[in-house]
Residue, then its C-alpha position, 0 to 999 in steps of 0.5 A: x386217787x382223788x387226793x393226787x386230783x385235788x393235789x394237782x387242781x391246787x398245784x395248778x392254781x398256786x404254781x401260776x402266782x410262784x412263776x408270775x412274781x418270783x422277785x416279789x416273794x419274801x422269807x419268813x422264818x419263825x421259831x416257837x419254844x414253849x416255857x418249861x415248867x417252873x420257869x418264871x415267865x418274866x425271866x423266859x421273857x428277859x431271855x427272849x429279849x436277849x436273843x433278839x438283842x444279840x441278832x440285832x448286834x449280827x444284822x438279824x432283826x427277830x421280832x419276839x411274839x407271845x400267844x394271846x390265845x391257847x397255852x399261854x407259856x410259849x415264845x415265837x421269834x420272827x425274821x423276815x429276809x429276801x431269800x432263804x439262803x442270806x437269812x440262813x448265813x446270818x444265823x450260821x454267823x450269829x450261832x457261832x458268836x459266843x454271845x449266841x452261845x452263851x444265851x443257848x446254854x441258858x435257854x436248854x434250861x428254860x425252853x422246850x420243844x423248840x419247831x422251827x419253820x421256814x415260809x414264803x410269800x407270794 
């Protein structure tokens, strides 16, 4: 009982800020992989570099991140867009060139548990 209390005190302080700024909020989305083991960092690098240089030819701009802290072999993409919706049709466009498809085919080799995540702000 007093975790559906804290959950509706949360809600009831959240709720307010999604209905006040509707038009204000941004999508973020974010893929994080961690390096398999064997595989050459500055060649997982190269990959990561390529696919964000393959989203930019399909009007995507991926920003690539590595960790500073923790375990040190994983790589975070990040994109940023007005909604969900336009974001997932410019990834729809992109996974289905052959370009995407052939840097995938690479990328099995080379990364692993991939999480995707999907964020708003407000």
């Amino acid at each position: 009982m007093q975790k559906l209390k804290n959950y509706l005190g949360m809600l009831i302080i959240v709720l307010p800020s999604f209905i006040a700024a509707p038009l204000a909020a941004e999508s973020l989305w974010t893929r994080s992989v961690d390096i398999r083991d064997g595989v050459p960092a500055p060649a997982a690098i190269q990959l990561a570099m390529a696919f964000k240089a393959t989203a930019a030819t399909h009007g995507i701009e991926l920003t690539v991140a590595l960790p500073i802290a923790g375990s040190p072999n994983r790589i975070t993409w990040m994109a940023s867009g007005s909604d969900v919706t336009s974001m997932q049709a410019n990834f729809n466009k992109l996974q289905q060139s052959p370009e995407f498809q052939e840097l995938f085919g690479k990328a099995v080799t080379m990364y692993e548990n991939a999480h995707d995540e999907w964020w708003t702000t407000f």
